[in-house]
LOTORDO-388441 format. One record per residue (C-alpha): residue in one letter; x, y, z. Coordinates in steps of 0.25 Angstrom, whole numbers, always signed. Each point is the difference from the previous one (the first is absolute). Layout:
N
['A',[X,Y,Z]];
...
END
This chain:
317
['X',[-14,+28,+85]];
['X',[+12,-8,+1]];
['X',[+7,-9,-10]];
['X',[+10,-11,+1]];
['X',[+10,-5,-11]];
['X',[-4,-12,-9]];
['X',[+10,-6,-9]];
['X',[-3,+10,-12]];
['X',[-3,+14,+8]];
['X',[-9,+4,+11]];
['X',[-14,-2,+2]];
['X',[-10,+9,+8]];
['X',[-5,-4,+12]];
['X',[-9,+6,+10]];
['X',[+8,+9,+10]];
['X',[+2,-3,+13]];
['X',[+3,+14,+7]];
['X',[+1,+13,-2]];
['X',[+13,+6,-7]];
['X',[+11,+6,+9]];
['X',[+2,+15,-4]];
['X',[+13,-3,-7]];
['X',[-7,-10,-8]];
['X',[-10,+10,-4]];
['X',[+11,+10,-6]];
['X',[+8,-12,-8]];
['X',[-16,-2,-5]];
['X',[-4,+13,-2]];
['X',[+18,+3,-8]];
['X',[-2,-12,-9]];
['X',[-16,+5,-4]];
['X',[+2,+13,-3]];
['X',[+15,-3,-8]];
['X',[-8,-11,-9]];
['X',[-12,+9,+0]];
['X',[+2,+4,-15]];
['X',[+1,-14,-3]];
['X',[-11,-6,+7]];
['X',[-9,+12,-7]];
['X',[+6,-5,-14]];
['X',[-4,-14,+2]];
['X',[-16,+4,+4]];
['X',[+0,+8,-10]];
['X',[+5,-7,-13]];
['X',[-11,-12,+6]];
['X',[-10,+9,+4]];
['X',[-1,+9,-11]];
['X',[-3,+11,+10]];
['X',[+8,+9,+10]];
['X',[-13,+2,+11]];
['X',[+0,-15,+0]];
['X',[+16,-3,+0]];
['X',[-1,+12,+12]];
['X',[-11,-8,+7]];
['X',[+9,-13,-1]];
['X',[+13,+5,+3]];
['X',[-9,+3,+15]];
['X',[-4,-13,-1]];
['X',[+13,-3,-1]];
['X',[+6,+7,+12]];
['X',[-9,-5,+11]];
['X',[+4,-14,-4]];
['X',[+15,+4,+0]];
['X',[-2,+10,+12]];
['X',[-2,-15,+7]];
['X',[+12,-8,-5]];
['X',[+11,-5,+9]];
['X',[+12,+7,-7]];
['X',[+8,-9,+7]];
['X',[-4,-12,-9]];
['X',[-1,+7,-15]];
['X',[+13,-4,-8]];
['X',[-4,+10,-13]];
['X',[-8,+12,+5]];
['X',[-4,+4,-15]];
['X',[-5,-14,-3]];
['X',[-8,-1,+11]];
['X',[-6,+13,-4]];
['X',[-2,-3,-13]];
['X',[-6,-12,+4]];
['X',[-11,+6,+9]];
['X',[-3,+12,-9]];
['X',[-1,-11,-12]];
['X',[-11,-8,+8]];
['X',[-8,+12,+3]];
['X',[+1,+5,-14]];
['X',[-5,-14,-5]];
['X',[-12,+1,+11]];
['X',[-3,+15,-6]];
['X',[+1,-2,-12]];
['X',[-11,-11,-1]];
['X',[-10,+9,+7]];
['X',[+6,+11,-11]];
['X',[-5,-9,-12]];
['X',[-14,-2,+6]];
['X',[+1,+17,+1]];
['X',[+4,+0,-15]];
['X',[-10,-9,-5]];
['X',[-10,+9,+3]];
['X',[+7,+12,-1]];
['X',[-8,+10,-11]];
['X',[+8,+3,-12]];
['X',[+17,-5,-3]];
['X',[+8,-2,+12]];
['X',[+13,+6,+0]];
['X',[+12,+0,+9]];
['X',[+1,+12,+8]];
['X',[+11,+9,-5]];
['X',[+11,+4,+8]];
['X',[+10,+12,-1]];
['X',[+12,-6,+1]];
['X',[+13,+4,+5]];
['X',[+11,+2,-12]];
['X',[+9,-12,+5]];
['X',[-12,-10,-3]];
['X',[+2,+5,-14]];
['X',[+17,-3,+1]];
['X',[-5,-13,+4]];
['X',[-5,-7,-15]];
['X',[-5,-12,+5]];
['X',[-6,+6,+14]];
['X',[-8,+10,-10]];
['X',[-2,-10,-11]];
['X',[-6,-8,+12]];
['X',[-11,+10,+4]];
['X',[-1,+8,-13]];
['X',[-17,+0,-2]];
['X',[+1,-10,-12]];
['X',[+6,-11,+8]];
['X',[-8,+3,+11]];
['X',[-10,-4,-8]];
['X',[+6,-11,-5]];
['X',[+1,-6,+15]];
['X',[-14,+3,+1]];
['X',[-3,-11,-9]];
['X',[+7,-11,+10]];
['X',[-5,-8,+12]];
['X',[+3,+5,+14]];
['X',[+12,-9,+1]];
['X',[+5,+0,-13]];
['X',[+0,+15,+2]];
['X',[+8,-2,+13]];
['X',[+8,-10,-5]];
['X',[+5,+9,-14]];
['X',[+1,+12,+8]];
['X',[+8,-6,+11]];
['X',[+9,-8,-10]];
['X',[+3,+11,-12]];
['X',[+0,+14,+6]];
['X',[+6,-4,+14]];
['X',[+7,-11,-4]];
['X',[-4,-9,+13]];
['X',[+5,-15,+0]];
['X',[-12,-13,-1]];
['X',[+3,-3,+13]];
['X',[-2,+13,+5]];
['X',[-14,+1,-9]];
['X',[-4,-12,+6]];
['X',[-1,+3,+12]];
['X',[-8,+15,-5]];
['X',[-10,-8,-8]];
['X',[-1,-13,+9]];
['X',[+3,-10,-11]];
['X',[+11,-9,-4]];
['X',[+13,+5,-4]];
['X',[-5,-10,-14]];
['X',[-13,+5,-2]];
['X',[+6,+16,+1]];
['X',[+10,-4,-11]];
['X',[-13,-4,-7]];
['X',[-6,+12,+3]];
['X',[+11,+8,-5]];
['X',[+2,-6,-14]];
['X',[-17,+1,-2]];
['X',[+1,+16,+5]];
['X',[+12,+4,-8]];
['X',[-7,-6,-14]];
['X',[-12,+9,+3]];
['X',[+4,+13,+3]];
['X',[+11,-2,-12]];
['X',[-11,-4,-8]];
['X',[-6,+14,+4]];
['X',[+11,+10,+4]];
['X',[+5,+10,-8]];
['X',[+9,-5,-13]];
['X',[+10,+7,+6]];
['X',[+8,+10,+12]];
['X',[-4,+13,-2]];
['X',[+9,+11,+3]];
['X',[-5,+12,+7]];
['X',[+4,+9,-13]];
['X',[-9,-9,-9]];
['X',[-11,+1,+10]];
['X',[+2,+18,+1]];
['X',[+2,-1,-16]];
['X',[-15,-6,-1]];
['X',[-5,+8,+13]];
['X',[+6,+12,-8]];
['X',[-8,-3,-12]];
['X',[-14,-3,+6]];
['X',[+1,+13,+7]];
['X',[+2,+8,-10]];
['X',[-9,-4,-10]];
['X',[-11,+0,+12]];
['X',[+4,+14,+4]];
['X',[-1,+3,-14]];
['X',[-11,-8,-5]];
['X',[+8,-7,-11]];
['X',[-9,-12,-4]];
['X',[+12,-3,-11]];
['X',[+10,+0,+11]];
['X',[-6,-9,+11]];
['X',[-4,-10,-11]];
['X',[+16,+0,-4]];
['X',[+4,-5,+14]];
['X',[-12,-8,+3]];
['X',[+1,-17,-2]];
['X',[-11,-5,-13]];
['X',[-5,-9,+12]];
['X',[+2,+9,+13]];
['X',[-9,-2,+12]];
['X',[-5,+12,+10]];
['X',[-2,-5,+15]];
['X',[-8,+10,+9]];
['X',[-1,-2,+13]];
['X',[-10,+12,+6]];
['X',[-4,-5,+15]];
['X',[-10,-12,-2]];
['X',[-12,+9,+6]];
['X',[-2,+10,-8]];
['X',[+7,+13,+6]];
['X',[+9,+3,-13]];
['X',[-4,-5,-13]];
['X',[+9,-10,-6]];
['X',[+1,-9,-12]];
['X',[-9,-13,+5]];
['X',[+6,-8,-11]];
['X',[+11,-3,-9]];
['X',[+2,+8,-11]];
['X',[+8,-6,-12]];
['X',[+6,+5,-13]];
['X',[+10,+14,-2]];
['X',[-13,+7,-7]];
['X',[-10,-2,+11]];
['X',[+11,+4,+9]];
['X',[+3,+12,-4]];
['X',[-13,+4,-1]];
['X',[-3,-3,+13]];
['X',[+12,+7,+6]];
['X',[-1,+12,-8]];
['X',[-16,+3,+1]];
['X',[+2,-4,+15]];
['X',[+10,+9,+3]];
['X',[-1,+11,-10]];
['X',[-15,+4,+8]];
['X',[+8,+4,+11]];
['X',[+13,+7,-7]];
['X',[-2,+13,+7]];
['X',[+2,-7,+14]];
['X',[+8,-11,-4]];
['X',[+16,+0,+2]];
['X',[+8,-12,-2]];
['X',[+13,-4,+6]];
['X',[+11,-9,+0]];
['X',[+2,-11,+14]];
['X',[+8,-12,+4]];
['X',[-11,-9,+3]];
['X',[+5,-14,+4]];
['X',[+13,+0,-6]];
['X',[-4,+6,-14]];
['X',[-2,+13,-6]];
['X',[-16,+5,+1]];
['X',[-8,+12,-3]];
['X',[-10,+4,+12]];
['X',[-12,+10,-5]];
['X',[-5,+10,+10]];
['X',[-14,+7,-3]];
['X',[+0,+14,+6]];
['X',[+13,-4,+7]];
['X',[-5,-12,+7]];
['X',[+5,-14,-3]];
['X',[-10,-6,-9]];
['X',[+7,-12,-7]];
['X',[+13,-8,-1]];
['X',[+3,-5,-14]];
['X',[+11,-10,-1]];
['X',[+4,-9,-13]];
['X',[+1,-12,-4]];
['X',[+11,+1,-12]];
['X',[+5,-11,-11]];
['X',[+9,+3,-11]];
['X',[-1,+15,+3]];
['X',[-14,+0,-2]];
['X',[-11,+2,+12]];
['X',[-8,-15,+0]];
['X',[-6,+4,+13]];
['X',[-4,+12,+7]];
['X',[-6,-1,+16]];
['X',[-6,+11,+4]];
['X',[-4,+1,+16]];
['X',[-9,+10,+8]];
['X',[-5,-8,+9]];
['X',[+3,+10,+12]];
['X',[+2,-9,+9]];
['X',[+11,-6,-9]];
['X',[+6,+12,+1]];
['X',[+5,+3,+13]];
['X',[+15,-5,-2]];
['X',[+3,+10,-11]];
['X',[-1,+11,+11]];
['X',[+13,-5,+5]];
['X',[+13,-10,-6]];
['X',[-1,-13,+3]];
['X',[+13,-6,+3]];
['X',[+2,-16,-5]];
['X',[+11,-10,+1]];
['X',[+4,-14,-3]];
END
């Protein structure tokens, strides 16, 4: 692939020959330094870390083919091709959703403890606003993620999205009104969120009915995300209302209290409880919270969802 400079940035062209060995290692330095980033950006489009992995490939045997010698900005130009390939992926990803069995939720990911230091980096890929982003189009997606959590300039998303420098100040404006329309009321800190954690777990350990009614919203939702065939049970639909709630929490748990431990997690950016059943990872449990009270609570066991909380995951902006 080669690209030649146009009056806003580069554009891709097909390459010519093959890169020397020295424009291989520039290729192969710039990749792996903005790895992390590149990963980010999938990620908070995708929704899901085996498809921002499978991207972030896609990414590289474009880049693998780029003359070096003609790129201004590296990490634009990055961003730019793992942005289009995200887009690609993640209309094929909403066809997958639509008939996916039960609620889909993001995949979890144990975080590193710097995402955490980063507030807007962990408000950005906390599981509420990832859910949040899920109610976007593909492009307004790109275009509030590219534009509030890293910041890039119009001209720059442009050139990611292939529109007009005017109709991505459009998108913008439209994008930033629905997900504050749907975002949490407020930032969260990590202490709030261990407080509430704190609270849940105890009264499940304990099977305080009173106690998980106390820190439970009047309208707060369950979301269970099992593995849309069937291998672990999940919650199919929605369930609303503190009472039915903590019902379903404690009579679902409480059948397997002799096997069932539950621990605290850094799960994308916030603190998380993770439930093991005979010392296996069974569930992650993360939270949605407003005013100091649980509003949503997202349960995942999908095992397939759960590969990246065998390891951190490291994100940047």
């Amino acid at each position: 692939m080669r690209v030649t400079p146009t009056r806003t940035d580069e554009r891709e062209k097909p390459v010519t020959s093959e890169p020397s060995g020295r424009e291989r290692d520039g290729a192969t330095e710039a990749f792996v330094a903005h790895r992390n980033l590149l990963f980010t950006v999938a990620y908070e489009m995708l929704g899901s870390a085996a498809d921002a992995e499978d991207v972030l490939q896609e990414t590289w045997l474009r880049w693998a083919g780029v003359d070096l010698a003609e790129v201004r900005d590296r990490r634009a130009y990055l961003v730019r091709i793992t942005t289009r390939q995200a887009l690609n992926r993640l209309r094929t990803l909403g066809r997958r959703k639509e008939s996916y069995v039960g609620s889909w939720l993001p995949e979890p990911l144990l975080t590193t403890p710097d995402v955490a230091e980063d507030v807007e980096l962990a408000d950005s890929v906390s599981m509420a606003m990832m859910l949040v982003l899920e109610t976007l189009t593909p492009t307004e997606r790109a275009v509030f993620v590219l534009r509030e959590v890293f910041d890039l300039g119009y001209d720059e998303i442009a050139e990611a999205v292939e529109k007009s420098p005017a109709a991505v100040r459009q998108i913008a404006h439209r994008a930033r009104a629905h997900v504050a329309a749907r975002r949490p009321r407020g930032v969260v800190s990590a202490a709030e969120s261990r407080q509430a954690l704190e609270a849940f777990r105890r009264a499940v350990e304990t099977g305080d009915l009173q106690g998980l009614l106390d820190i439970l919203s009047p309208d707060v939702v369950l979301l269970g995300d099992g593995d849309g065939g069937g291998v672990k049970q999940a919650v199919l639909r929605p369930v609303t209302g503190r009472d039915k709630v903590a019902r379903l929490v404690l009579g679902g748990l409480l059948k397997h209290a002799a096997s069932l431990s539950l621990g605290p997690a850094q799960v994308n950016g916030y603190p998380a409880l993770v439930v093991h059943l005979d010392g296996a990872l069974d569930t992650v449990v993360a939270v949605r919270l407003d005013e100091g009270r649980i509003t949503g609570l997202y349960a995942v066991r999908n095992p397939e969802k759960l590969s990246h909380m065998r390891r951190e995951t490291a994100l940047r902006r």
